[in-house]
C-alpha positions in Angstrom: 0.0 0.0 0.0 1.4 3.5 -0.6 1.2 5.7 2.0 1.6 9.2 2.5 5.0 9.4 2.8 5.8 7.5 -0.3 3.8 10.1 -2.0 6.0 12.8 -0.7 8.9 11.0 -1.6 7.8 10.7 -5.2 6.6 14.3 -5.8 10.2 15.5 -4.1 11.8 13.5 -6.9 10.0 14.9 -9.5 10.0 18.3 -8.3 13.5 18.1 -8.4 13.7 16.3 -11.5 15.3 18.2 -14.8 12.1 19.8 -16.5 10.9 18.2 -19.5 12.7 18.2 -22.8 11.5 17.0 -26.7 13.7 14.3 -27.7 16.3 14.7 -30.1 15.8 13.8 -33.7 12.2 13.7 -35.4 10.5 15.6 -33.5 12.4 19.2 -33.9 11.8 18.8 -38.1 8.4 17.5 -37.1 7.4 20.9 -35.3 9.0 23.1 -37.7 7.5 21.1 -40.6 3.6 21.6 -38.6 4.1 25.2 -37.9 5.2 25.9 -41.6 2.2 24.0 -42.9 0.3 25.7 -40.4 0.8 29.1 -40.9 2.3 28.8 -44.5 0.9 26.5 -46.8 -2.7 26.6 -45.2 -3.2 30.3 -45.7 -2.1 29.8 -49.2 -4.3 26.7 -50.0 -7.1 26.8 -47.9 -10.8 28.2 -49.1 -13.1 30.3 -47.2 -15.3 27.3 -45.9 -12.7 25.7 -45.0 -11.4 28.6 -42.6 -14.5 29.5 -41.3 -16.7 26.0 -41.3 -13.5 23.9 -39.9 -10.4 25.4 -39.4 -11.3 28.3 -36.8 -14.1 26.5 -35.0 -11.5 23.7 -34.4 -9.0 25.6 -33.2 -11.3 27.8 -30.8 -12.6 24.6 -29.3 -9.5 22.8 -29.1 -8.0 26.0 -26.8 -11.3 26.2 -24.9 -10.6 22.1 -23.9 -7.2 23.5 -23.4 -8.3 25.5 -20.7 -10.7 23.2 -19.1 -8.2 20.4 -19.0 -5.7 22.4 -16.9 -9.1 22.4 -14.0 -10.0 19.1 -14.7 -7.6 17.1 -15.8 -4.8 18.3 -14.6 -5.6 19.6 -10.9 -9.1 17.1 -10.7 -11.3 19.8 -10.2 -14.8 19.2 -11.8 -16.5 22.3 -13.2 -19.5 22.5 -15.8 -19.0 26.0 -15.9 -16.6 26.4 -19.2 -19.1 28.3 -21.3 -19.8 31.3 -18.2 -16.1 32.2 -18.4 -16.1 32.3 -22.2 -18.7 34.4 -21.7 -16.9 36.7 -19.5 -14.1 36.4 -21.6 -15.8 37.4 -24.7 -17.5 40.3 -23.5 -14.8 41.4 -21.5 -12.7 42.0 -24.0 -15.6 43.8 -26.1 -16.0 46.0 -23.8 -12.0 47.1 -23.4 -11.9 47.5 -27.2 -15.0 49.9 -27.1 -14.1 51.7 -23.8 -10.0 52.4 -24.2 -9.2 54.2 -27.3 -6.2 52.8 -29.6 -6.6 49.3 -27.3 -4.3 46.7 -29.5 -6.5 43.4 -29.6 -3.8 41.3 -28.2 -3.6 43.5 -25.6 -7.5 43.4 -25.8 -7.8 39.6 -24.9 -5.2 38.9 -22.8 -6.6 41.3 -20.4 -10.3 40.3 -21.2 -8.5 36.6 -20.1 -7.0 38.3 -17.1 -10.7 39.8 -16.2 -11.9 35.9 -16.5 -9.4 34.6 -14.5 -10.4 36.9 -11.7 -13.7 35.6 -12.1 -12.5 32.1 -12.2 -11.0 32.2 -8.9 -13.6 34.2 -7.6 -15.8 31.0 -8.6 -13.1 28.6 -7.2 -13.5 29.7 -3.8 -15.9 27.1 -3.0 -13.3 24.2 -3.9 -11.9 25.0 -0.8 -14.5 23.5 1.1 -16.5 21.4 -1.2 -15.4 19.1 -4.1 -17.1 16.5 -6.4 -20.9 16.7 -7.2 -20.7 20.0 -4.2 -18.2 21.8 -6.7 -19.8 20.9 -9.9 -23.2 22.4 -8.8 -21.4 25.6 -7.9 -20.1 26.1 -11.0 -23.2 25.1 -12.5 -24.4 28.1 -10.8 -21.8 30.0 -12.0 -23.0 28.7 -15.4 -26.3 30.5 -15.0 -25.7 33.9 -13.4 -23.4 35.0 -15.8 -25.5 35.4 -19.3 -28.2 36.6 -16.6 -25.8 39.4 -15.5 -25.0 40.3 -19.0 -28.7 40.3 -20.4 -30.0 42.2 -17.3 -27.3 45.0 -17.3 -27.4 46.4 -20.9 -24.0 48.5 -20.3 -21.7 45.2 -20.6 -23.8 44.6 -24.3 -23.7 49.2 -24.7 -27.3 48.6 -24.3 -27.6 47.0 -27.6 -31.6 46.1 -27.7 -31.2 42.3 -28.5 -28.1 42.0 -26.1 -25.7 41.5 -28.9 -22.1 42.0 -29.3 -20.2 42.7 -32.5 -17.0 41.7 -33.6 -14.6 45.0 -33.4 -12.3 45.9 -36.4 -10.1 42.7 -36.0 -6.4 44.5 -36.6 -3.1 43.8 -35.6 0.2 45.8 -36.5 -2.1 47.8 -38.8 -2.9 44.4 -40.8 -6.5 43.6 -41.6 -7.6 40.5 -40.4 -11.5 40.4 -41.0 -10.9 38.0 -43.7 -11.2 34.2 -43.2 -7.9 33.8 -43.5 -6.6 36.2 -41.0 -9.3 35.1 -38.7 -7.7 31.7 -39.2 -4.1 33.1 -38.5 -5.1 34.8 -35.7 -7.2 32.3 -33.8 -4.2 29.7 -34.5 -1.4 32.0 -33.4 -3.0 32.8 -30.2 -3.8 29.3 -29.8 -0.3 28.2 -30.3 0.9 30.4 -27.7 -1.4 29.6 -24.8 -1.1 25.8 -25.6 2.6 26.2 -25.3 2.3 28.5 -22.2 -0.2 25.6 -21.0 2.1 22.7 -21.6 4.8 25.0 -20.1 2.8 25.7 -17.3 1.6 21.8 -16.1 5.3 20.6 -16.4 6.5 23.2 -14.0 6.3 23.3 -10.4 2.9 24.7 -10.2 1.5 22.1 -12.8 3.1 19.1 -10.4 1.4 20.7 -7.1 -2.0 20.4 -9.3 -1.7 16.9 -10.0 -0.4 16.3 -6.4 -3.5 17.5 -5.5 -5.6 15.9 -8.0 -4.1 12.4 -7.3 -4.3 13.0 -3.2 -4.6 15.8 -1.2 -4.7 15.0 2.0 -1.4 13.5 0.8 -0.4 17.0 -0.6 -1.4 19.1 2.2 0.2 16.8 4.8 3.2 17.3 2.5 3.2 21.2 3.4 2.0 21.8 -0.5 -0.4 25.5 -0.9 -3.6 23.2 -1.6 -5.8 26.1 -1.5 -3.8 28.2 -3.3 -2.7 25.3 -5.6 -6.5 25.2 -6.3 -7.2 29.0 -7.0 -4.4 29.1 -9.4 -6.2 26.2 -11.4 -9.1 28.0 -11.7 -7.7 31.1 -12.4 -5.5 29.3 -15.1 -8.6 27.3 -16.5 -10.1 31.1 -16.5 -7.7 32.9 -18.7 -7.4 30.4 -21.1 -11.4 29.7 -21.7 -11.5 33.7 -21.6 -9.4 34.1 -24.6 -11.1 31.3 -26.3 -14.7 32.5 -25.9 -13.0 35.9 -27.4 -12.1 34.2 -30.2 -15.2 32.4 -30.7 -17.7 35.8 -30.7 -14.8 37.9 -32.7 -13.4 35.1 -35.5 -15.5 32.5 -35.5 -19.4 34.0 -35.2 -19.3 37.9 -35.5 -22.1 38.1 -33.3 -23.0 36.7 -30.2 -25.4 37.2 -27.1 -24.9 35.7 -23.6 -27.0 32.9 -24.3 -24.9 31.6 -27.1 -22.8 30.5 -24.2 -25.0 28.1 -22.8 -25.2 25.4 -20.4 -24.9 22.7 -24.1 -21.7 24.8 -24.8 -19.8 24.0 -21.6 -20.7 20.1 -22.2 -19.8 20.6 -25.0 -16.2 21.5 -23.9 -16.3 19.1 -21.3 -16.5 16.5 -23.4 -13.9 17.2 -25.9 -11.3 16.9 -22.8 -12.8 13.4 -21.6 -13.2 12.2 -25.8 -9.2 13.5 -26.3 -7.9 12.7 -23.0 -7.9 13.9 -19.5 -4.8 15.8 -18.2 -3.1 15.9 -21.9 -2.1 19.0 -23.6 -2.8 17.5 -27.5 -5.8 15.7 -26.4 -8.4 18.2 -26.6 -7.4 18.8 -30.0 -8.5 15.5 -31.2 -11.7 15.7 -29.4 -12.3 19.3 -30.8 -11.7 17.6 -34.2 -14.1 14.7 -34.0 -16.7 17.2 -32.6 -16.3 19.9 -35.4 -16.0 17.1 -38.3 -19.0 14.7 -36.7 -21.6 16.8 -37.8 -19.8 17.4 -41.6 -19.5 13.8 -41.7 -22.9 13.0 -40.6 -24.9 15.4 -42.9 -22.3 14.4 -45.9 -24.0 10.4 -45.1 -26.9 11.9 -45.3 -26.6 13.6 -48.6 -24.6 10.6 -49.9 -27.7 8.2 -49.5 -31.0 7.4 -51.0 -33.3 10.6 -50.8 -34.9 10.7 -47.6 -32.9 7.4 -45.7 -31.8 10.3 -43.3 -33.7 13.0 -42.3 -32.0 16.2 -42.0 -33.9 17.0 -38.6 -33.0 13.9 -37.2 -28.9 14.9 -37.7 -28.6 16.4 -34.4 -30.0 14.0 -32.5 -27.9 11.6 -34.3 -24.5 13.4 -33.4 -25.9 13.4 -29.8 -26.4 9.8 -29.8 -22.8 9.3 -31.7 -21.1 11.3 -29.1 -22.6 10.1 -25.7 -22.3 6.4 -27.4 -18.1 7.2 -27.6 -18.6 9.1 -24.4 -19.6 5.6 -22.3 -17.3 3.5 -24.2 -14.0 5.5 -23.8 -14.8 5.8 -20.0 -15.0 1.8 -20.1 -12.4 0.9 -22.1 -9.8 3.8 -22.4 -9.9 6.5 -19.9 -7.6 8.5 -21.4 -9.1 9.3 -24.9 -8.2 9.7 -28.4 -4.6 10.8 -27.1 -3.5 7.3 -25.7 -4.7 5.6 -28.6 -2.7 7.5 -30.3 0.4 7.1 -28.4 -0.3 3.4 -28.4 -0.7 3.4 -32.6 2.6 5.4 -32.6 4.7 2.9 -30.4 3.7 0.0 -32.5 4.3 2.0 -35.7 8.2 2.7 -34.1 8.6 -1.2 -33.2 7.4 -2.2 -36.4 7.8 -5.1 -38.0 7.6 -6.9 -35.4 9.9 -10.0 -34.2 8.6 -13.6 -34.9 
């Protein structure tokens, strides 16, 4: 049986452990060769649909699971509440652009993300007492009161009629970027850094404290580690990250959005891109983003593809629901880790391949 001590033991090891480093080799070409397809070849070759139907959508959701992984699966603290702080963090940084003159929108979101993560600990505060079914109905709370806040006051919408917000002119370094493909470079640029600054983040000391306390705290606080404070910094984290992603989403993705666009469907949504990708990894969520941007395209392509009728077209959402809460019970059966272990395990066999008699 472990005990407590042994559990100290191993987290003083890996604290003091040299921090984590890509292997030599394949993977520095491997990067470099992504990144110039990304942001080269992409924005060269890629159509309008494309950017707007698949690309950004993926990308904004993959960052949003991002940012709920960090809370979740990294420091094991369950929240429903994803879509209230992209909420925050949309209108937030609205509201900076229209209020501060000559605002740069980087500038824009990272404090509209900094706003959120106030928020977010502000929400957290309960996960010092409480955890488990307690902590996710307190952030279902969470979930509610904000688009109420936002529909009741009309200043945070400038007492637009309908509630709305508008995308602002999306510039940066005097570059237009209302197009589809400067919506595209700027939603993946800004997701590149935070995923990095994520990654970054969990493999540090504060990212070790999380999963001390996600895999036992009274282990960690006997330790002497900040559990409360290891806590609030998860949150807050989590916060900035879904903050800048529900940004993106209103300003690249949909042009317009009201409060109720992030709904309580939207943070399930997000939720269950981390568990279909893989708890506590970095590149899971964007596999589960994936499969929940290109379900829908792939269903109503079957559709289309059949005899006239064999589908109805009013039945394709119900039939992505059933799809994904199908994949939903079986990857909590049979692989708890998501699409991100299967990978890993497909890439292991493909490096030991052919096999030995």
């Amino acid at each position: 049986m472990t005990t407590t001590f042994d559990v100290a033991a191993d987290w003083t090891a890996a604290s003091q452990a040299r921090p984590w480093r890509a292997p030599a080799g394949a993977v520095p070409w491997a990067w470099g060769l992504g990144a110039l397809l990304a942001f080269g070849l992409v924005p060269a070759l890629g159509s309008d649909y494309v950017f707007s139907a698949v690309l950004v959508p993926w990308l904004v959701l993959s960052l949003a699971g991002v940012g709920q992984n960090l809370l979740t699966g990294c420091a094991g603290q369950l929240s429903v509440g994803s879509a209230a702080f992209m909420c925050v963090g949309a209108f937030a940084s609205y509201n900076l652009l229209l209020r501060v003159p000559g605002l740069p929108l980087p500038a824009a979101l990272a404090l509209g993300g900094a706003i959120t993560a106030l928020f977010g600990a502000l929400v957290g505060l309960p996960s010092l007492r409480v955890r488990g079914f307690y902590l996710i109905a307190a952030t279902l709370a969470a979930q509610f009161f904000v688009p109420w806040v936002f529909v009741r006051f009309g200043w945070f919408s400038n007492f637009d009629a309908s509630g709305v917000i508008s995308a602002p002119p999306l510039r940066v370094a005097g570059q237009d970027l209302s197009h589809p493909a400067g919506r595209y470079l700027l939603t993946l640029t800004t997701t590149a850094v935070l995923t990095l600054a994520a990654g970054a983040l969990v493999r540090g000391p504060l990212g070790r404290q999380w999963q001390a306390v996600r895999d036992m705290e009274t282990a960690a606080a006997v330790m002497g580690l900040p559990v409360a404070a290891a806590k609030l910094s998860a949150f807050a984290a989590s916060s900035f990250v879904l903050g800048v992603a529900g940004a993106l989403w209103a300003f690249a993705y949909v042009g317009t959005v009201e409060p109720h666009g992030f709904d309580l469907a939207r943070s399930f949504q997000v939720l269950f891109i981390v568990i279909l990708g893989g708890l506590g990894s970095i590149a899971g969520p964007f596999l589960g983003a994936a499969f929940m941007v290109l379900l829908p395209i792939a269903l109503s392509n079957l559709a289309g593809a059949g005899p006239a009728g064999w589908i109805d077209a009013g039945n394709l959402p119900n039939a992505e629901k059933i799809v994904v809460g199908t994949l939903i019970i079986v990857f909590l059966v049979r692989e708890p880790d998501g699409l991100w272990k299967l990978v890993q395990t497909g890439a292991r066999r493909c490096r030991r391949w052919p096999l030995r008699p």
